[in-house]
C-alpha positions in Angstrom: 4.7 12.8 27.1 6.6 16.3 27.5 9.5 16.4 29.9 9.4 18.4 33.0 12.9 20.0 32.0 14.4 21.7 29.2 17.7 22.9 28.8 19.1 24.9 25.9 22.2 24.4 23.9 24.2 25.6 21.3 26.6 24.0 18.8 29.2 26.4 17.0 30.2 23.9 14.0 32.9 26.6 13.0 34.5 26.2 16.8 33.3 22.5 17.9 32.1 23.7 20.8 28.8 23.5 23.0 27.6 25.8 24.9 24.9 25.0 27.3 24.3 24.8 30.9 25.1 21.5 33.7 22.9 18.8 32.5 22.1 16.8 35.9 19.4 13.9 36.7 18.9 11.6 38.7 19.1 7.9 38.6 16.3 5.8 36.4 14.4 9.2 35.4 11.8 9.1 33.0 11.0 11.6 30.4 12.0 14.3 32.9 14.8 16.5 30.5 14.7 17.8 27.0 17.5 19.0 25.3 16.7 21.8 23.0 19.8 21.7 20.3 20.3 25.1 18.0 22.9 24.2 15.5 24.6 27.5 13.5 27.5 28.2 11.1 29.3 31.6 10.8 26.7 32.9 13.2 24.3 31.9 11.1 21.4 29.0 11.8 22.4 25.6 9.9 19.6 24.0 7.5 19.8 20.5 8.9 16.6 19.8 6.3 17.0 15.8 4.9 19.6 14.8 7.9 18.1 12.4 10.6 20.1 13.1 14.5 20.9 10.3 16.4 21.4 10.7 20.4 25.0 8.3 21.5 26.6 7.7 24.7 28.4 4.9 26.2 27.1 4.4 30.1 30.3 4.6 32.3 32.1 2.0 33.8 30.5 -0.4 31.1 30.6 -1.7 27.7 26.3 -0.9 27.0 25.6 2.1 25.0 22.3 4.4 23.9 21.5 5.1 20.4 18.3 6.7 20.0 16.8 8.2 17.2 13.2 7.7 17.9 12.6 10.1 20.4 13.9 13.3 18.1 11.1 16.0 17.6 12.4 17.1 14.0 9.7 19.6 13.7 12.5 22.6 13.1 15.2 20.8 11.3 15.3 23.8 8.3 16.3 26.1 11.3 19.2 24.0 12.6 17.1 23.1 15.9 15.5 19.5 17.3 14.7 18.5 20.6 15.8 15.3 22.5 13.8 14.0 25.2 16.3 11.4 27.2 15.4 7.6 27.6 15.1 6.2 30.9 18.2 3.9 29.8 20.3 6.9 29.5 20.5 7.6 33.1 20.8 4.2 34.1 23.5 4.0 36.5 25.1 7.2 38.2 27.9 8.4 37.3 29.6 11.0 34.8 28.8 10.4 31.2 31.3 12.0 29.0 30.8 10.1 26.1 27.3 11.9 24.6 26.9 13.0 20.8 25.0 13.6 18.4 25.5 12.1 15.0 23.7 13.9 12.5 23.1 12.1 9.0 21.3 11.8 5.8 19.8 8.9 4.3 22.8 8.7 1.4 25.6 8.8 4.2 26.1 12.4 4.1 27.0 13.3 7.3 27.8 16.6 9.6 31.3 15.4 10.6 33.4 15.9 13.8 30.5 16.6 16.3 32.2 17.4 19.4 31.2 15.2 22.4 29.3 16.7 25.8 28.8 15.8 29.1 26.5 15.2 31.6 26.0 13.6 35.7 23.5 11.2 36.8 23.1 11.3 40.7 22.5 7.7 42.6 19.2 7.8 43.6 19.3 5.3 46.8 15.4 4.5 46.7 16.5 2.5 43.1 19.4 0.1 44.4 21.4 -1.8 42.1 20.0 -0.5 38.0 21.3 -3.1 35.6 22.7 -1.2 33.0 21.3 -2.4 29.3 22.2 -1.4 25.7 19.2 0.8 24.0 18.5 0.7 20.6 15.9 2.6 19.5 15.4 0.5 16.3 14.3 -2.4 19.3 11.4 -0.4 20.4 10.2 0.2 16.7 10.0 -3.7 16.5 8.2 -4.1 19.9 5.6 -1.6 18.3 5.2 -3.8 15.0 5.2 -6.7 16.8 2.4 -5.4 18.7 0.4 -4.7 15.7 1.3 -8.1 14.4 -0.5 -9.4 17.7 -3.7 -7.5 17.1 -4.0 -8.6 13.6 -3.0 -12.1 14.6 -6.6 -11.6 17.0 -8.2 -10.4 14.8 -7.3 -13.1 11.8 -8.2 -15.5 14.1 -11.9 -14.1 14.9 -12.5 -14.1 11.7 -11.7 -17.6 11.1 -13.4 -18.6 13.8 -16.7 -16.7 12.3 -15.8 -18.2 8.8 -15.6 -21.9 10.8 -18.8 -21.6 11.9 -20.2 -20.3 9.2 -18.8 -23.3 7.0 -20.4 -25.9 9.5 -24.0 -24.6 8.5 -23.3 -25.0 5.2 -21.4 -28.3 5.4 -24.5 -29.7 7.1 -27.4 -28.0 4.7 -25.0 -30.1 2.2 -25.2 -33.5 4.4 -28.8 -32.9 4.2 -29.2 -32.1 0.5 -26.4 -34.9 -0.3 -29.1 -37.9 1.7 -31.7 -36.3 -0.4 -29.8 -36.7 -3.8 -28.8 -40.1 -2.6 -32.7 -41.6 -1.9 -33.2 -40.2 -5.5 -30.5 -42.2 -7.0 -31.3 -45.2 -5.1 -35.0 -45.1 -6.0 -33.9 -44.5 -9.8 -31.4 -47.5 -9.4 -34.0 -49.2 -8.2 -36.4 -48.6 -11.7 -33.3 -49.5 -13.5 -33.0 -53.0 -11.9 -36.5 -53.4 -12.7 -36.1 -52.8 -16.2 -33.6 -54.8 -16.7 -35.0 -57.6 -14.7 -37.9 -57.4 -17.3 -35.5 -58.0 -20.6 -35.8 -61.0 -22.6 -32.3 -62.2 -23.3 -33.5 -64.0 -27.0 -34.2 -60.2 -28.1 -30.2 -59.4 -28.1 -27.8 -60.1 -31.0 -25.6 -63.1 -29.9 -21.6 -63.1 -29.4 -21.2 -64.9 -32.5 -23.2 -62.5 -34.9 -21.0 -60.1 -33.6 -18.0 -61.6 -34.4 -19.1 -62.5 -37.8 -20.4 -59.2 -38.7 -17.4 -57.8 -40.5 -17.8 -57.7 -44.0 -18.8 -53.6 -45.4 -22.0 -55.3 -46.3 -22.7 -56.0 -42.7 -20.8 -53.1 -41.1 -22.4 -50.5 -42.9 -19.2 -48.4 -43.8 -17.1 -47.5 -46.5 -13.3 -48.0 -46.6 -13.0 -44.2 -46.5 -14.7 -44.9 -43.1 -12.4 -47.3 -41.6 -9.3 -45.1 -43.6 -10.4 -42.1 -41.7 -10.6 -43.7 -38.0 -7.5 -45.6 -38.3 -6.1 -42.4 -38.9 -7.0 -40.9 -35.5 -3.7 -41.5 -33.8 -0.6 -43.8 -34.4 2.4 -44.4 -31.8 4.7 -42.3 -33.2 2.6 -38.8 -33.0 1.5 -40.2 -29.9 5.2 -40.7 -28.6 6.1 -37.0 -29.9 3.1 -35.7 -27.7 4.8 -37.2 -24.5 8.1 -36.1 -25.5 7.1 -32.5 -25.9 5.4 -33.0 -23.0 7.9 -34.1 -20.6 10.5 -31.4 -22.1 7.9 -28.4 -21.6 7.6 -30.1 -17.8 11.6 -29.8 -17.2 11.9 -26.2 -18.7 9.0 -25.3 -16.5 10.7 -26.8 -13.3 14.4 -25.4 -14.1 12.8 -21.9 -14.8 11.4 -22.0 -10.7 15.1 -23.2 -9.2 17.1 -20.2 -7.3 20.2 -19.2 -9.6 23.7 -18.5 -8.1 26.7 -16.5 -9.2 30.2 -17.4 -8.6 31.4 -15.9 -5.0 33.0 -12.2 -5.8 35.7 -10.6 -3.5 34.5 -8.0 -1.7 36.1 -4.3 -3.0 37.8 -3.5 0.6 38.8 0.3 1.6 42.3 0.8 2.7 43.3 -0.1 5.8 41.3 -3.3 5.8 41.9 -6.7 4.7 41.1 -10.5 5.0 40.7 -11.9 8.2 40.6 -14.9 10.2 43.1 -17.0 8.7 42.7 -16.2 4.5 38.8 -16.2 5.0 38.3 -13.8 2.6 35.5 -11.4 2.4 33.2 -12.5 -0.4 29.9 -11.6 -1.8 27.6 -13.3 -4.7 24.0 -12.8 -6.3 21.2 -15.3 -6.0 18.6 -14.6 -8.2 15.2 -16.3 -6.3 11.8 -16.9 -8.6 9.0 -15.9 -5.7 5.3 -15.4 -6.4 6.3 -11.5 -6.5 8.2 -12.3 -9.9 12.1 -12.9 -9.9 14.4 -10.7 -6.7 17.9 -11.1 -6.7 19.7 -10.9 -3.1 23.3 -10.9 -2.1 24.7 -13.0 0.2 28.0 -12.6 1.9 30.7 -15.2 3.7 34.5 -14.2 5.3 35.9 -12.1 7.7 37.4 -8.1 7.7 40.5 -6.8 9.4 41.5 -3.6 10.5 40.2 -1.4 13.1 36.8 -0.8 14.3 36.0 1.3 16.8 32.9 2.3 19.4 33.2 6.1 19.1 33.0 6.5 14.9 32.1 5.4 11.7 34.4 3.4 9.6 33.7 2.9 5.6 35.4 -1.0 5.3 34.1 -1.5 1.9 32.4 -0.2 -1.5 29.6 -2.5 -3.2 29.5 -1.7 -6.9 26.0 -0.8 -8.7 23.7 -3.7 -9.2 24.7 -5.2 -5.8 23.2 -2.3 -3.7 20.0 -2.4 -1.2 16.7 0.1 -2.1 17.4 1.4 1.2 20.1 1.4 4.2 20.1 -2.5 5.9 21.8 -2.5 9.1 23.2 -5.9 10.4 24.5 -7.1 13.5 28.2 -8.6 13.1 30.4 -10.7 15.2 33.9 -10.8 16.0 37.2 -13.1 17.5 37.2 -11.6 20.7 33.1 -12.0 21.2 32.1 -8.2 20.9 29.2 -7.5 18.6 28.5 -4.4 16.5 26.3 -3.1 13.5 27.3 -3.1 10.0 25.7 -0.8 7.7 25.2 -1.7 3.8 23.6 1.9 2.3 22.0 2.7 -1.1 25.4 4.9 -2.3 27.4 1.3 -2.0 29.3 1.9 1.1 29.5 -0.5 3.9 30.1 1.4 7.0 30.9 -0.3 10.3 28.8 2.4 12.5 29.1 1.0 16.1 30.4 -1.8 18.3 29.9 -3.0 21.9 33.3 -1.9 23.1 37.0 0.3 22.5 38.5 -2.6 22.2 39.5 -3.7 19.0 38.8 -7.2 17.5 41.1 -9.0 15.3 38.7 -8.9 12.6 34.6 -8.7 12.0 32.6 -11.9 10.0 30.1 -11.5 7.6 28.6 -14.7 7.6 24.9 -14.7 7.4 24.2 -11.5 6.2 21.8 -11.1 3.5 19.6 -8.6 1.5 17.7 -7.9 -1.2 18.9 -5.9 -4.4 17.7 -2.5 -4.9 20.2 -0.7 -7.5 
């Protein structure tokens, strides 16, 4: 859906300064204002091809925050222009909101640094009452959309088994039928056997004792090469070397399917950070994990990082080293001592990045506890 308004602005990169007219709405609007960004350098239009802009703003008077990069029309991004149509979440309470931004960034981490912040007022609309102002992440609205399609195929999986169901029960009872059938056969034929054997004269068998008796080669009607050769068949030994090999070829086969782990590594911190919460050092090993995909590896992290994390910028806390690295950027959420939350970025050049928390004020330090990915490079 197009918004009913669109305002132009300009970024000078050169003087870090927007130019652009009063950005105004009003309370809970939805999909009403585009803004239509032209980015230049030396007077000349910026080629923003391969970077990826992300809308941030913190809603006055509270600790929620907007980051948005879904609802970016990068038709133009050779010519230094892109278009942002607000979210309803960005004009959620009134107020003055002082705090918006782009951040503009490639896949790598490359990234267009010091992007000056602008401003813009939300009028109370009185027909609203009381909003409640909520955090927007865009990356929530792609999962609402997958989980969606999960949904339908989840319907639709189970329409087929339903079909398939039914479709067994006909055969299932054409088998009952053709299993009573086979059955009267064998009865009737169990039946003839009896009969015959009813009919059997026992004086026409060989008795017990001619059987015993009848072990000379004379009587046997073999040769010793005969009895040589099946004696020979198998002994206890070969047949004890068979289970052993056996049993060994069994134990390789199960300790070849058990998850493998590396001793825990310390985690290569940038300067200005260090351990945190009490010598709980930040750590990091490998477990490679035997899956019916053939063998992943994944690292897995434990401990705690100090230093100083803030709302309003990016901050590299450590470098993973080559063989440890994910295929593509995994973003995590991470918890601190003082109960704010936050996103920690592991990206495919090594770097782990703290790129936002919930509030200014800094915790004493971030865990790492539960995070987890797969190795890519």
């Amino acid at each position: 859906m197009s918004a009913l308004r669109k305002i132009n602005a300009t970024l000078d990169l050169n003087k870090k300064t927007w130019n652009m007219e009063r950005i105004e709405a009003i309370q809970s609007d939805i999909n009403s204002l585009t803004l239509a960004v032209q980015i230049v350098e030396s007077g000349l239009q910026k080629d923003l091809t391969g970077y990826k802009p992300t809308f941030a703003v913190v809603l006055p008077g509270t600790n929620e925050y907007i980051l948005d990069d879904l609802h970016v029309n990068l038709t133009n991004l050779s010519e230094g222009y892109f278009e942002y149509t607000f979210v309803k979440e960005a004009f959620a309470v009134p107020g003055i909101y002082d705090t918006a931004r782009f951040i503009i960034k490639k896949d790598d981490g490359t990234e267009l640094t010091g992007m000056p912040r602008f401003m813009y007022y939300v009028e109370k609309d009185p027909l609203q009452g009381t909003v409640k102002a909520e955090t927007y992440v865009s990356d929530f609205e792609r999962l609402e959309s997958m989980i969606a399609d999960v949904e339908t195929e989840i319907a639709d999986l189970h329409d087929e088994v339903t079909s398939e169901s039914l479709r067994l029960d006909t055969e299932i009872a054409q088998l009952d039928t053709k299993i009573d059938t086979e059955t009267g056969k064998l009865q009737t034929e169990a039946n003839n056997l009896q009969t015959q054997f009813d009919s059997f004269n026992p004086t026409q068998f060989a008795q017990q004792e001619d059987f015993e008796n009848h072990i000379y080669n004379s009587d046997i009607h073999v040769t010793t090469e005969n009895k040589i050769s099946w004696e020979a068949k198998e002994t206890p030994a070969n047949a004890q070397a068979k289970a052993d090999k056996a049993l060994t070829d069994a134990k390789t086969y199960a300790d070849s399917m058990l998850d493998e782990y590396t001793a825990w590594v310390k985690l290569p911190l940038t300067s200005g950070f260090s351990t945190g919460d009490n010598n709980n050092t930040p750590q990091y090993r490998l477990i490679t994990t035997p899956t019916n995909e053939g063998t992943k590896i994944f690292a897995e992290f434990r401990g705690a990082i100090a230093g100083t994390f803030l709302s309003t910028a990016n901050s590299t806390v450590a470098n993973m080293p080559a063989g440890t690295r994910p295929a593509a950027t995994e973003y995590f959420t991470a918890a601190s001592n003082n109960g704010d939350s936050g996103r920690i970025a592991f990206t495919t050049t090594g770097t782990v990045v703290q790129v936002s928390s919930s509030a200014n004020a800094n915790p004493s330090y971030v865990a790492l506890s539960g995070i987890k990915y797969e190795v890519g490079n």
